[in-house]
BATORTI-418306 format. One record per residue (C-alpha): y, x, z. Coordinates in steps of 0.25 Angstrom, whole numbers, m for minus. Each point is the difference from the previous one (the first is absolute). Layout:
% BATORTI-418306
Y, X, Z
...
***
This chain:
% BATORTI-418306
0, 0, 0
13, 6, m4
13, m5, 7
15, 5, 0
10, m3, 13
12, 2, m1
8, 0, 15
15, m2, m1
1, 6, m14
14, 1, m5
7, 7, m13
15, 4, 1
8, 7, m14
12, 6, 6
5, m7, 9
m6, m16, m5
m14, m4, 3
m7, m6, m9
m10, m8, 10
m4, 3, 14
m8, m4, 12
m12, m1, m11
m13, m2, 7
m12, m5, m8
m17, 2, 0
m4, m1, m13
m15, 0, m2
m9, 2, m13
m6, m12, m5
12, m7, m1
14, 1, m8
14, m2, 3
12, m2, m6
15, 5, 4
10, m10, m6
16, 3, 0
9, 1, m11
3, 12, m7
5, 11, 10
m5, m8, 13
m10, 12, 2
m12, m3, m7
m3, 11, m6
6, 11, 10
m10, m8, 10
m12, 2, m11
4, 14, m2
m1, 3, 15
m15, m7, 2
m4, 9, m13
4, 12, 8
10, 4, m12
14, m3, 10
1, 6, 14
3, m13, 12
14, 4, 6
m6, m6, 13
m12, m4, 5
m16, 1, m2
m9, m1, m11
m15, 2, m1
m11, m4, m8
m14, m1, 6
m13, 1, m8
m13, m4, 7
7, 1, 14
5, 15, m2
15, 3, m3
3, 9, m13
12, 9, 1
10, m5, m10
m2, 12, m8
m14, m7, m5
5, m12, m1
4, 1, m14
m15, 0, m4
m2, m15, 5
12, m3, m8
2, m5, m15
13, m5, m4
6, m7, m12
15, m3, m3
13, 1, m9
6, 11, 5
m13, 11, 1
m1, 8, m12
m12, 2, m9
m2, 15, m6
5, m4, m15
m3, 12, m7
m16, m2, 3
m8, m10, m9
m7, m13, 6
m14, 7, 0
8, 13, 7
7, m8, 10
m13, m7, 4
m7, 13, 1
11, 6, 7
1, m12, 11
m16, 1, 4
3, 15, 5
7, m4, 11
m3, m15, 2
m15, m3, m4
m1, m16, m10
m10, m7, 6
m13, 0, m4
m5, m1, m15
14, 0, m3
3, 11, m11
11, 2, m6
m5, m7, m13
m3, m13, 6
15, 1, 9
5, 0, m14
m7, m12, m5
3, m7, 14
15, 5, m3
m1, m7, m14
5, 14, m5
m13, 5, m6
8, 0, m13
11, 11, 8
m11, 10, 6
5, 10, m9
17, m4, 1
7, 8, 9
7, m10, 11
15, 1, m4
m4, m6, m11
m5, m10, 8
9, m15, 0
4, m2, 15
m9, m13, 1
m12, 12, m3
6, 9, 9
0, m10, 11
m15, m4, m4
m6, 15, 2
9, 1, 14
m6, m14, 5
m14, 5, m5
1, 14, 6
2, m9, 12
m10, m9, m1
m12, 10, m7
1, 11, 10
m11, 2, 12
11, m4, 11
0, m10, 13
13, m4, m1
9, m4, m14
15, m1, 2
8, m9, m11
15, 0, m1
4, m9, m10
m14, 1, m8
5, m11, m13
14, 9, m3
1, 1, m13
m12, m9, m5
m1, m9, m9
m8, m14, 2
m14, 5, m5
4, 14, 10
3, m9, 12
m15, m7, m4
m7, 12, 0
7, 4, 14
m5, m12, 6
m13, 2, m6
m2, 15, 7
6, m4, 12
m10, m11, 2
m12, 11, m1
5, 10, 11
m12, 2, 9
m1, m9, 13
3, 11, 10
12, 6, m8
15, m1, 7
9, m7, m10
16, 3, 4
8, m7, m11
17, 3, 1
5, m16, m9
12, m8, m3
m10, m7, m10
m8, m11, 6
m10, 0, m11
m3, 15, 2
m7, m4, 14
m3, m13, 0
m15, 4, 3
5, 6, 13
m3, m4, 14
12, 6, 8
13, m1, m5
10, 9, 9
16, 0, m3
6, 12, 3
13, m7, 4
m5, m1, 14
1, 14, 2
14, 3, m5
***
């Protein structure tokens, strides 16, 4: 069982905090969605549970099977898919997927052949990613995401930049995350987590 806690987490740029007083246990099996409008925190909060931003105040750990892991390992448990992360453009789909699984195993009987097909990309395996649209980019980003061998999948605005039949195939991936993943989505868009049993508003900590 994997859980996160966060005890009185708070985030301050400058001299304006974004959210504080922030305490949540987030267990795998689950999902949860952090609603706001744009700059309310969602995504500094996401960043922070990823282990990519440091907590100006507070304490977070992450707990697998009743042993604490330093942060430090933490990014190992972790995938994470948003607008703002950058792919490594100059590399070809096939290269990028090859790439990826050196440091963040897909799950099993997933090469990166069948990613592709599950992409709908087989027809880009040899196209090198900026000259992919940003509806494809967002697509190998969610599937990077969804495809790697990790217990918990963070999504920060996963239908940016997609069009109707993207946001379909988003749904359709989602849906088939294993039972015992963590799902943390960051939304304004209702029909992006509509699936999800808590829904938390980061207003409350502003």
């Amino acid at each position: 069982m994997l859980t996160i806690n966060c005890k009185q987490i708070g985030k301050k740029y400058r001299k304006e905090w974004i959210f504080r007083r922030v305490n949540l246990s987030l267990t795998a099996g689950t999902s949860y969605t952090f609603v706001g409008p744009n700059g309310s925190g969602k995504s500094t909060l996401l960043q922070l549970i990823a282990g990519s931003l440091p907590a100006t105040e507070g304490k977070l750990t992450y707990n697998v099977s009743g042993k604490d892991l330093e942060p430090e390992d933490w990014f190992r448990q972790v995938s994470i898919a948003a607008p703002y992360l950058e792919l490594v453009e100059e590399l070809t789909l096939d290269e990028l997927l090859v790439f990826h699984q050196t440091f963040k195993p897909f799950k099993a009987n997933l090469t990166p052949e069948v990613i592709a097909d599950r992409l709908l990309l087989t027809h880009a395996r040899h196209k090198e990613i900026k000259y992919f649209s940003s509806g494809m980019k967002q697509r190998v980003k969610l599937g990077l995401a969804f495809f790697s061998n990790s217990p918990v999948v963070i999504l920060d605005e996963p239908t940016a930049n997609l069009d109707r039949q993207g946001a379909a195939w988003y749904h359709d991936q989602v849906r088939q995350l294993a039972p015992d993943q963590l799902l943390l989505i960051g939304s304004n868009q209702p029909e992006e987590y509509d699936f999800c049993p808590n829904v938390l508003d980061v207003i409350q900590w502003k």
